[in-house]
LOZALUM-385230 format. One record per atom (N, C-alpha, C): x negated, y negated, z negated; residue number from 1; atom name. Coordinates in nm, 3 decimals. Layout:
N
rec x = X | y = Y | z = Z | k = NUM | a = CA
...
***
This chain:
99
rec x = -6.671 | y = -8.171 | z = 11.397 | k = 1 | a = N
rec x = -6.795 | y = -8.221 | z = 11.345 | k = 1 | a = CA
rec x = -6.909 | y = -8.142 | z = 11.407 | k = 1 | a = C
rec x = -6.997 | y = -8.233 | z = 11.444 | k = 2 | a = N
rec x = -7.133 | y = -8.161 | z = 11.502 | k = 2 | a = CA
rec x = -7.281 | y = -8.139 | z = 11.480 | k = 2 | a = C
rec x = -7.315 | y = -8.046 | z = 11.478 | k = 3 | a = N
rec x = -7.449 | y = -8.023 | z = 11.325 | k = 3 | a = CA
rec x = -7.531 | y = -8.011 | z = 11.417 | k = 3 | a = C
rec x = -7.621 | y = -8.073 | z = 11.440 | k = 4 | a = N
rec x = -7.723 | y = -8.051 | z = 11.554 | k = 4 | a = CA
rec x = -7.902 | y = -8.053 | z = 11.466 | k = 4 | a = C
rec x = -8.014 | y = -7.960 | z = 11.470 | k = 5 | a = N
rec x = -8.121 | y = -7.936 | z = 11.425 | k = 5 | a = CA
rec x = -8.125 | y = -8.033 | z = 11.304 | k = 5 | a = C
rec x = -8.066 | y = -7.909 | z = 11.185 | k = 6 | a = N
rec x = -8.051 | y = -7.954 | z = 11.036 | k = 6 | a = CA
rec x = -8.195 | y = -7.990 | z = 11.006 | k = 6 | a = C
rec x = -8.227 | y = -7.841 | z = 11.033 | k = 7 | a = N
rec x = -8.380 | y = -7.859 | z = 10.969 | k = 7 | a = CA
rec x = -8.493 | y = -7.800 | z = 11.025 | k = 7 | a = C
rec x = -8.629 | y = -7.841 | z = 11.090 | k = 8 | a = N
rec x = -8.671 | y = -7.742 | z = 11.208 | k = 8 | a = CA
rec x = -8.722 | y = -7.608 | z = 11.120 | k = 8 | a = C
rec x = -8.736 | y = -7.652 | z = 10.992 | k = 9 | a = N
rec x = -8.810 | y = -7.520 | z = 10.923 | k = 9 | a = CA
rec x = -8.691 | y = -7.397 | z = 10.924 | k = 9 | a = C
rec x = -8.596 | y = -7.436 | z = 10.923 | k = 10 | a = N
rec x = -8.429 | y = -7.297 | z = 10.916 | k = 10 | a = CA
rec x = -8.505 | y = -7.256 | z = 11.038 | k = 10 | a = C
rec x = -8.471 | y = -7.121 | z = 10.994 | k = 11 | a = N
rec x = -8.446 | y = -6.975 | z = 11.081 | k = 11 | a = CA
rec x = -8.338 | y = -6.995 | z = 11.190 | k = 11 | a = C
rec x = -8.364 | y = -6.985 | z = 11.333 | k = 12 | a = N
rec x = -8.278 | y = -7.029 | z = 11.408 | k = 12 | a = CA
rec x = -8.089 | y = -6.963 | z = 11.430 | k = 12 | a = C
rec x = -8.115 | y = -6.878 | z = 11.386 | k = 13 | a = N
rec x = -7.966 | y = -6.785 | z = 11.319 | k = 13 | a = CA
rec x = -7.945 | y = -6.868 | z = 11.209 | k = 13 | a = C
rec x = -7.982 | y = -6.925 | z = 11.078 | k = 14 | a = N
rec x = -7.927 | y = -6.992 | z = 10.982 | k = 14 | a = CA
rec x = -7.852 | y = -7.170 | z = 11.106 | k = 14 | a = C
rec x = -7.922 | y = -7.212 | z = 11.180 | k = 15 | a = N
rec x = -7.891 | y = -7.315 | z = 11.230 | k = 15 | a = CA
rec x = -7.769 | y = -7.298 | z = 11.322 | k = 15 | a = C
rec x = -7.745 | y = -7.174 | z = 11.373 | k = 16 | a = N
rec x = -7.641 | y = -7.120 | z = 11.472 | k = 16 | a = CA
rec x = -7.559 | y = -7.087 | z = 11.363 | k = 16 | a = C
rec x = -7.525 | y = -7.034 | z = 11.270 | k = 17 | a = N
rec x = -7.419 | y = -7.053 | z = 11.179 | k = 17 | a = CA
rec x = -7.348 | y = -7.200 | z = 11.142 | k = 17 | a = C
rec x = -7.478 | y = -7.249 | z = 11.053 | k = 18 | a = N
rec x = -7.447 | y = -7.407 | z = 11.013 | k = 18 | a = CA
rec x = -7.396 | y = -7.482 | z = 11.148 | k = 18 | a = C
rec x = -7.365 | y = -7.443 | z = 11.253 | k = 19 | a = N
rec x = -7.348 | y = -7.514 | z = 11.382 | k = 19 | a = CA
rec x = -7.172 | y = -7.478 | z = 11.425 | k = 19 | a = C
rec x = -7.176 | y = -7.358 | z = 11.377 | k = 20 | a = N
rec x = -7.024 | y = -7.259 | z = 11.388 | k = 20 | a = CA
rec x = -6.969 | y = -7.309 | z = 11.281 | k = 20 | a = C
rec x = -7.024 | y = -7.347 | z = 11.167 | k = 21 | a = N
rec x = -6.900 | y = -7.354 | z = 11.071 | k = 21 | a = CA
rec x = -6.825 | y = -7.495 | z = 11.054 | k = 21 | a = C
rec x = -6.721 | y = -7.492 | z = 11.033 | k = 22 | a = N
rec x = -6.648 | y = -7.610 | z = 10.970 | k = 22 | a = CA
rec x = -6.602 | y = -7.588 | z = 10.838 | k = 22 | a = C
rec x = -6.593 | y = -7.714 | z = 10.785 | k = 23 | a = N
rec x = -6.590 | y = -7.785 | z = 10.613 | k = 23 | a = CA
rec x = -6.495 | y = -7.681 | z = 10.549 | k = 23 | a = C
rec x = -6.333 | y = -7.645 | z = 10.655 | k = 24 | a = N
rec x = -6.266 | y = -7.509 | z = 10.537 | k = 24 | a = CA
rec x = -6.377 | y = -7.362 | z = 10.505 | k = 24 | a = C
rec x = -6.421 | y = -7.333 | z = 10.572 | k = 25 | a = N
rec x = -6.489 | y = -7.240 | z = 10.629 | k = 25 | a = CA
rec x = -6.593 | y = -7.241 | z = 10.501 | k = 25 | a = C
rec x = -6.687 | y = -7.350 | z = 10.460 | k = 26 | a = N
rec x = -6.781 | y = -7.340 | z = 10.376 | k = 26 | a = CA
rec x = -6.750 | y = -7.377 | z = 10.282 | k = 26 | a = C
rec x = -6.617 | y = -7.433 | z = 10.239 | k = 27 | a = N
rec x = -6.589 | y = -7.397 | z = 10.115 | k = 27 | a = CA
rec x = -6.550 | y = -7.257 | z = 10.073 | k = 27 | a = C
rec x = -6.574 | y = -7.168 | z = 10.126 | k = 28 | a = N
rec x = -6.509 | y = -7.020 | z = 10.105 | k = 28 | a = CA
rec x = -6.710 | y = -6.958 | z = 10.103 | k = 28 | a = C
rec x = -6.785 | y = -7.038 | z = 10.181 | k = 29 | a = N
rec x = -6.887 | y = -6.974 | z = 10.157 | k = 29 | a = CA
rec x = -6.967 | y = -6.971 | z = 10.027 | k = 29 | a = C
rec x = -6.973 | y = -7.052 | z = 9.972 | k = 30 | a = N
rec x = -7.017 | y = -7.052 | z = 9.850 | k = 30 | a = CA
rec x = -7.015 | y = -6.888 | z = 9.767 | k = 30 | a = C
rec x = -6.860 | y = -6.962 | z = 9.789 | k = 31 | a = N
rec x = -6.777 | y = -6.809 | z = 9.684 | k = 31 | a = CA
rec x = -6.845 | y = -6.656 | z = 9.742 | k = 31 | a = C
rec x = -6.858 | y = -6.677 | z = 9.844 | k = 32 | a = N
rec x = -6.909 | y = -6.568 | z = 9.907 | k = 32 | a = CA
rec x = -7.030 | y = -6.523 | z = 9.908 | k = 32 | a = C
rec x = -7.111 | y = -6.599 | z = 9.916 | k = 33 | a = N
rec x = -7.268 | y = -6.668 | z = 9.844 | k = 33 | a = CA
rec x = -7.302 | y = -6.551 | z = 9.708 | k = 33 | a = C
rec x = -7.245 | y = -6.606 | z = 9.608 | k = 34 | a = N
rec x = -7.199 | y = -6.568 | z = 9.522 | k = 34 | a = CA
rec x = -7.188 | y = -6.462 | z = 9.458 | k = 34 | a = C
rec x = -7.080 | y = -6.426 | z = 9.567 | k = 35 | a = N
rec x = -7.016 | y = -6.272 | z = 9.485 | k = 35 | a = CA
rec x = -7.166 | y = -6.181 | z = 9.531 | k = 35 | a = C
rec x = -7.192 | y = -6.182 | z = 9.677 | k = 36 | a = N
rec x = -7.276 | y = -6.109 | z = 9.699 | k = 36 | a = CA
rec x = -7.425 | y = -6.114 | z = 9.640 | k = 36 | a = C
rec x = -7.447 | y = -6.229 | z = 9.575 | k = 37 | a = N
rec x = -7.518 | y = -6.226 | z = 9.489 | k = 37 | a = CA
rec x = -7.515 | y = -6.134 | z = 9.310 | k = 37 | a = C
rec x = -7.407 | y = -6.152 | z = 9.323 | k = 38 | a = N
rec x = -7.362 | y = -6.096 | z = 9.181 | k = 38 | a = CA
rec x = -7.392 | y = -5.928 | z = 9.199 | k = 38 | a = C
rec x = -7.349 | y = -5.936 | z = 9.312 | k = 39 | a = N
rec x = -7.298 | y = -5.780 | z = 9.363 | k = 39 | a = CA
rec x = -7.461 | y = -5.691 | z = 9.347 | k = 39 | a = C
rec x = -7.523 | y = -5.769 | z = 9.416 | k = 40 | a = N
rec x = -7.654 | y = -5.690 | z = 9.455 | k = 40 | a = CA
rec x = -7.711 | y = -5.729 | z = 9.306 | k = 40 | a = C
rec x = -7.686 | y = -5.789 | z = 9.225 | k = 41 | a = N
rec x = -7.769 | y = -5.796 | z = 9.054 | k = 41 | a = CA
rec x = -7.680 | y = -5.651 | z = 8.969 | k = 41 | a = C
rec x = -7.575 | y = -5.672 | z = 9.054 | k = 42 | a = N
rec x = -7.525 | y = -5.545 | z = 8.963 | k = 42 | a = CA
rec x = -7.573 | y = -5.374 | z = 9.022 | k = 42 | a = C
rec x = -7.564 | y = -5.408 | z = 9.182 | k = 43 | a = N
rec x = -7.653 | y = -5.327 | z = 9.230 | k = 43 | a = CA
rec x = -7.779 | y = -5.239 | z = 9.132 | k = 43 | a = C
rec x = -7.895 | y = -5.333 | z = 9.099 | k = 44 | a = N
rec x = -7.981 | y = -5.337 | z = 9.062 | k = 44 | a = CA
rec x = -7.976 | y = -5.304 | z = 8.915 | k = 44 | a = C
rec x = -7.909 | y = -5.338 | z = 8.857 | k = 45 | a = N
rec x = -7.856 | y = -5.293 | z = 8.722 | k = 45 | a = CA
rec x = -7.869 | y = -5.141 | z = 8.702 | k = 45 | a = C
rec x = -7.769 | y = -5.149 | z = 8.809 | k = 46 | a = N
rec x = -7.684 | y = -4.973 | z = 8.810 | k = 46 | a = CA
rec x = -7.850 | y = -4.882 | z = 8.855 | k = 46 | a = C
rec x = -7.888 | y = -4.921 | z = 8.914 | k = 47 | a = N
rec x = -8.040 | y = -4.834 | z = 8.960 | k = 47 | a = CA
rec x = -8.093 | y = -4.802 | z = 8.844 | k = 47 | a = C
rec x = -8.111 | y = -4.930 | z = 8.819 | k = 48 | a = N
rec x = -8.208 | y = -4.916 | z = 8.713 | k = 48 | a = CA
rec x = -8.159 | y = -4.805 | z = 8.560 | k = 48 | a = C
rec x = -8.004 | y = -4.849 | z = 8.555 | k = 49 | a = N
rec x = -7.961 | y = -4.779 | z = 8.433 | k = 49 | a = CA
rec x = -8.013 | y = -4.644 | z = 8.517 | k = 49 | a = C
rec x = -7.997 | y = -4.573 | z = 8.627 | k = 50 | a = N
rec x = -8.005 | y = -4.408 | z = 8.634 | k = 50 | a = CA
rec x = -8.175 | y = -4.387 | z = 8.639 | k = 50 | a = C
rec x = -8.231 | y = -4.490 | z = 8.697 | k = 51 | a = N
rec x = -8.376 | y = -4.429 | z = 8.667 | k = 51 | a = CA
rec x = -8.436 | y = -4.439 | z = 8.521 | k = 51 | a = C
rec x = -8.395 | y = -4.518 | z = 8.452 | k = 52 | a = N
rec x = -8.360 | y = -4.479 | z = 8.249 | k = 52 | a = CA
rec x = -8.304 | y = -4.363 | z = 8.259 | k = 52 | a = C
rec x = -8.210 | y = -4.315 | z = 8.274 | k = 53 | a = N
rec x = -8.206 | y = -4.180 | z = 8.232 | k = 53 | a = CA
rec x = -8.248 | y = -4.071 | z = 8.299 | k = 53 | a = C
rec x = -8.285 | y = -4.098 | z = 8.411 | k = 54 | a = N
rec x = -8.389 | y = -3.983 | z = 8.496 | k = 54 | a = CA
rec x = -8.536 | y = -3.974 | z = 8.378 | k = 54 | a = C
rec x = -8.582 | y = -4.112 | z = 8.393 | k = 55 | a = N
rec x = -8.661 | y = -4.097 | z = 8.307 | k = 55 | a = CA
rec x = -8.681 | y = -4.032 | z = 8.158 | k = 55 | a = C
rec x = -8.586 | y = -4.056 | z = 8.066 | k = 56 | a = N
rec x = -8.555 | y = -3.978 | z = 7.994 | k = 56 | a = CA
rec x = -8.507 | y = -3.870 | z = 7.968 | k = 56 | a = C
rec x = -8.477 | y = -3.795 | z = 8.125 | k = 57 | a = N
rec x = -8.460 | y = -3.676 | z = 8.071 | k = 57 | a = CA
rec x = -8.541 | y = -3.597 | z = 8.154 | k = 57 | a = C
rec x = -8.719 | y = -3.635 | z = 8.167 | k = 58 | a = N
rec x = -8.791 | y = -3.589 | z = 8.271 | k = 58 | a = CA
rec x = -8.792 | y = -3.568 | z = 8.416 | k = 58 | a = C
rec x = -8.680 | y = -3.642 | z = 8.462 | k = 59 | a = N
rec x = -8.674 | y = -3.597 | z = 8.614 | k = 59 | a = CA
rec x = -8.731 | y = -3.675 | z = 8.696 | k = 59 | a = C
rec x = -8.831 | y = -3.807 | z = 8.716 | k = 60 | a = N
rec x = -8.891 | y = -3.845 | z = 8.752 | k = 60 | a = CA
rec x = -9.010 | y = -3.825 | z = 8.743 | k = 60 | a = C
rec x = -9.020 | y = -3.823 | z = 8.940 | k = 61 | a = N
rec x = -9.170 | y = -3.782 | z = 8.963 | k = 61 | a = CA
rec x = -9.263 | y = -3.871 | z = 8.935 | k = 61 | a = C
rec x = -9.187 | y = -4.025 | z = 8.972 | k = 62 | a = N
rec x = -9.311 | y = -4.171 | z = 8.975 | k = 62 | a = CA
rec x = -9.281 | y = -4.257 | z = 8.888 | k = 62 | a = C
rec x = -9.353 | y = -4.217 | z = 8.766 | k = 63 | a = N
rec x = -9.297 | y = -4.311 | z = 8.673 | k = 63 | a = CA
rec x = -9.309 | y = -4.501 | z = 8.661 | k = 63 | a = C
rec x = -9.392 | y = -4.508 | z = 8.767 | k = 64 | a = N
rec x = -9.416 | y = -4.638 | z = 8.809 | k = 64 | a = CA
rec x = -9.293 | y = -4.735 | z = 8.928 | k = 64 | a = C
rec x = -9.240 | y = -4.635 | z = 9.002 | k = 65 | a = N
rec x = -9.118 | y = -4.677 | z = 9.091 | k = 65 | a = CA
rec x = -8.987 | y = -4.717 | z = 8.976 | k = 65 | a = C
rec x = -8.968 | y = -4.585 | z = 8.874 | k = 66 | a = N
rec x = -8.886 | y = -4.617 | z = 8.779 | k = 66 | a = CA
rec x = -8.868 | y = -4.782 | z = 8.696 | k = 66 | a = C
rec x = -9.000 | y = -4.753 | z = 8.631 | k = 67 | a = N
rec x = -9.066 | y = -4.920 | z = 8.582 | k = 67 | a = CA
rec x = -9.015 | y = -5.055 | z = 8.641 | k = 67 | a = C
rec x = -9.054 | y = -5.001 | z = 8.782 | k = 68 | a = N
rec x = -9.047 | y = -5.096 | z = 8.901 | k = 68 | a = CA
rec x = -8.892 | y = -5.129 | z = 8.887 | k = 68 | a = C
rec x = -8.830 | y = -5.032 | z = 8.922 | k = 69 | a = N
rec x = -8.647 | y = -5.074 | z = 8.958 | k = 69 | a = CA
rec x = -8.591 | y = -5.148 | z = 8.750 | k = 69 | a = C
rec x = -8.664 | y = -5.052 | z = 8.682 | k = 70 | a = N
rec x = -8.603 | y = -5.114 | z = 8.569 | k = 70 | a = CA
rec x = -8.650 | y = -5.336 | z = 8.541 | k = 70 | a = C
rec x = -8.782 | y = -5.304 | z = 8.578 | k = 71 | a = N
rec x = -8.823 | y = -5.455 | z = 8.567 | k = 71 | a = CA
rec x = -8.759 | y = -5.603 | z = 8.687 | k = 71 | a = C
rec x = -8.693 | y = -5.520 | z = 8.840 | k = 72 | a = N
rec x = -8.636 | y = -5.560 | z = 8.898 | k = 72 | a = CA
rec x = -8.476 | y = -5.611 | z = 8.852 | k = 72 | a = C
rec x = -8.438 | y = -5.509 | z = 8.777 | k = 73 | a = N
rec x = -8.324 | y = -5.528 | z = 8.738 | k = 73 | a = CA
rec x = -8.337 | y = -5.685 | z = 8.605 | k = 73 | a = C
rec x = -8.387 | y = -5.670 | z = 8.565 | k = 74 | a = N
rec x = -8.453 | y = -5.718 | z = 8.448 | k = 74 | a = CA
rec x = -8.448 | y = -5.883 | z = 8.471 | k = 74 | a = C
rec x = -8.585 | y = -5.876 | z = 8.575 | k = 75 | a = N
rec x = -8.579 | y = -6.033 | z = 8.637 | k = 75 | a = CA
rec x = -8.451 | y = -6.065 | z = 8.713 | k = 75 | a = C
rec x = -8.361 | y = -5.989 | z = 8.803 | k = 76 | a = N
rec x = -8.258 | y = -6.063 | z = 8.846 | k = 76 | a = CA
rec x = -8.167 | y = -6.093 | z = 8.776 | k = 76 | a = C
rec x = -8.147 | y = -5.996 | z = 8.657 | k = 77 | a = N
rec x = -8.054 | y = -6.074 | z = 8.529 | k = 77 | a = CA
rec x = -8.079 | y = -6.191 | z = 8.451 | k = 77 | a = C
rec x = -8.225 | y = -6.229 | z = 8.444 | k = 78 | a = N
rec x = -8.295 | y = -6.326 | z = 8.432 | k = 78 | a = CA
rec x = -8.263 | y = -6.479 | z = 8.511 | k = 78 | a = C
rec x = -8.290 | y = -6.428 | z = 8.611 | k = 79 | a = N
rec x = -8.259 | y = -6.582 | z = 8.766 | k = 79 | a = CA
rec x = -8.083 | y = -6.596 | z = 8.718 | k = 79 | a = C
rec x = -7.965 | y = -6.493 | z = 8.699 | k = 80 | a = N
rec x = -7.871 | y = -6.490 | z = 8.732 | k = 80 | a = CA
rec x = -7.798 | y = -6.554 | z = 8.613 | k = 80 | a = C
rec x = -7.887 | y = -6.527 | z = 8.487 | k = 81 | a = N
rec x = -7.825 | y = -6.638 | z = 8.338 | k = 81 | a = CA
rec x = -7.888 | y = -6.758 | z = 8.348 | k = 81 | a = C
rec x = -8.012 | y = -6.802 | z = 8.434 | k = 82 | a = N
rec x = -8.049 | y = -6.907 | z = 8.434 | k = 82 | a = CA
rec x = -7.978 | y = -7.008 | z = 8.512 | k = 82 | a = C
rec x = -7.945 | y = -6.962 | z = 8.621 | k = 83 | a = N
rec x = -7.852 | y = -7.011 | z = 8.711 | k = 83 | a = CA
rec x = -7.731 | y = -7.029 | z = 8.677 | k = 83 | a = C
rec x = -7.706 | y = -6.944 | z = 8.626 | k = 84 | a = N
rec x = -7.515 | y = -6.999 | z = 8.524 | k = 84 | a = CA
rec x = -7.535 | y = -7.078 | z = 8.402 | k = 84 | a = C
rec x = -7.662 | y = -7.125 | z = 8.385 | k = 85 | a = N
rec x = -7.704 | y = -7.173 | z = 8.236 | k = 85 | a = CA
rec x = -7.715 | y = -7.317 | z = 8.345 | k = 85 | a = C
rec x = -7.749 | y = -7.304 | z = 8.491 | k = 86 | a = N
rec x = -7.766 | y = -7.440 | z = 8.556 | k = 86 | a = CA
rec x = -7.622 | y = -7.532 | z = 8.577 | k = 86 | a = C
rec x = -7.531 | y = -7.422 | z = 8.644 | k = 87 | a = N
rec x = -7.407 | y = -7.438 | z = 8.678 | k = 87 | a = CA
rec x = -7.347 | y = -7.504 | z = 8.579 | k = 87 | a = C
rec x = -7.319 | y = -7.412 | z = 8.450 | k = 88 | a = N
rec x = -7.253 | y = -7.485 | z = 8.334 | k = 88 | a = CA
rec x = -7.309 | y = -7.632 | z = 8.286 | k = 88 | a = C
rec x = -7.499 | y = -7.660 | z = 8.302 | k = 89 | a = N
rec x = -7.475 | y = -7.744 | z = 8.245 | k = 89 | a = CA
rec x = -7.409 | y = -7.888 | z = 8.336 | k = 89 | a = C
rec x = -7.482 | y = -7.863 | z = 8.491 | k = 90 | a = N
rec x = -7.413 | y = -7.982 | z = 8.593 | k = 90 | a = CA
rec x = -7.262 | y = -7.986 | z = 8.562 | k = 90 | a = C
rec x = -7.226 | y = -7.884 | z = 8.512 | k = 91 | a = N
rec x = -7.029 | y = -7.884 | z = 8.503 | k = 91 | a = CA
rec x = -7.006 | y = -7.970 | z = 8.420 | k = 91 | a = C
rec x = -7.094 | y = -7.978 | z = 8.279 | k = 92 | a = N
rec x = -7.060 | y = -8.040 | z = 8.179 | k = 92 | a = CA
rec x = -7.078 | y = -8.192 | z = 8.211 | k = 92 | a = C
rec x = -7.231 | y = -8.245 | z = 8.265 | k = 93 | a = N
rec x = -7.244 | y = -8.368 | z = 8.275 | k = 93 | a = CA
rec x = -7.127 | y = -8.417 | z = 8.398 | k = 93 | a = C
rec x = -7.081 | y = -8.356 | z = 8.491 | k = 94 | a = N
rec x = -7.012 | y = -8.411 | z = 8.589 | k = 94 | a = CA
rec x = -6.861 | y = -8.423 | z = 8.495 | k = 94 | a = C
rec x = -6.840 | y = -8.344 | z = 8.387 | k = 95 | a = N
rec x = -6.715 | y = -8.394 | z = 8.306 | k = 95 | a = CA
rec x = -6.712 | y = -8.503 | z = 8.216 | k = 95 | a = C
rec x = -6.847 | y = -8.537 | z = 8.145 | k = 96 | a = N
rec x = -6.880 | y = -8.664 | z = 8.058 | k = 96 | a = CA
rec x = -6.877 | y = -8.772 | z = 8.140 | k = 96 | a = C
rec x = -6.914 | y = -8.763 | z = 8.302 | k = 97 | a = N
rec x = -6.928 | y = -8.897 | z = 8.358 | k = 97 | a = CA
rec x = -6.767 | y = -8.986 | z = 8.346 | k = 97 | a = C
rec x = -6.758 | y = -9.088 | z = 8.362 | k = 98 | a = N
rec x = -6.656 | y = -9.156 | z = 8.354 | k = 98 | a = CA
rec x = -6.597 | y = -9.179 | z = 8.475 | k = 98 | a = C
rec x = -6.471 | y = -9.240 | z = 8.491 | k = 99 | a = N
rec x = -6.435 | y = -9.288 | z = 8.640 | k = 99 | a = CA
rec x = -6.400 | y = -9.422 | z = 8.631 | k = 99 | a = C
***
């Protein structure tokens, strides 16, 4: 199969991928998509939990960087229940539909 200028606005590396891959291939990307998404929210988590306790136990110099990583963490847990709040519900209507 041959993918030729998906979209002119893609980044020309996103179009040289989409050009390399075949259909087994991107079903594995998703998943992969994914995890590394998950990964870097938990990332962000984990920051944030140590600059809470830096903070609380005075060892921060900038209490505004702290803020920063805690409110980062914050919103990506945010996008990341909204998005599984999306997933589940398309799951559900694609199970009510009939055949």
């Amino acid at each position: 199969m041959e993918i030729k200028n998906i979209n002119p606005f893609l980044p020309a590396e996103w179009q040289k991928k989409a050009e390399a891959s075949t259909e087994p291939a991107a079903a594995g990307h998703f998943g992969n998509l994914l995890k590394k998404a998950l990964n870097h929210v938990n990332e962000l988590q984990l920051k944030a939990e140590a600059a809470a306790i830096d903070l609380a136990l005075g060892e921060v110099e900038d209490v505004h960087q702290a803020m920063i990583a805690m409110e980062q963490a914050k919103l990506a847990m945010e996008l990341t229940v909204q998005v599984r709040n999306k997933i589940v519900d398309a799951y559900q209507e694609i199970m009510r539909m009939q055949i």
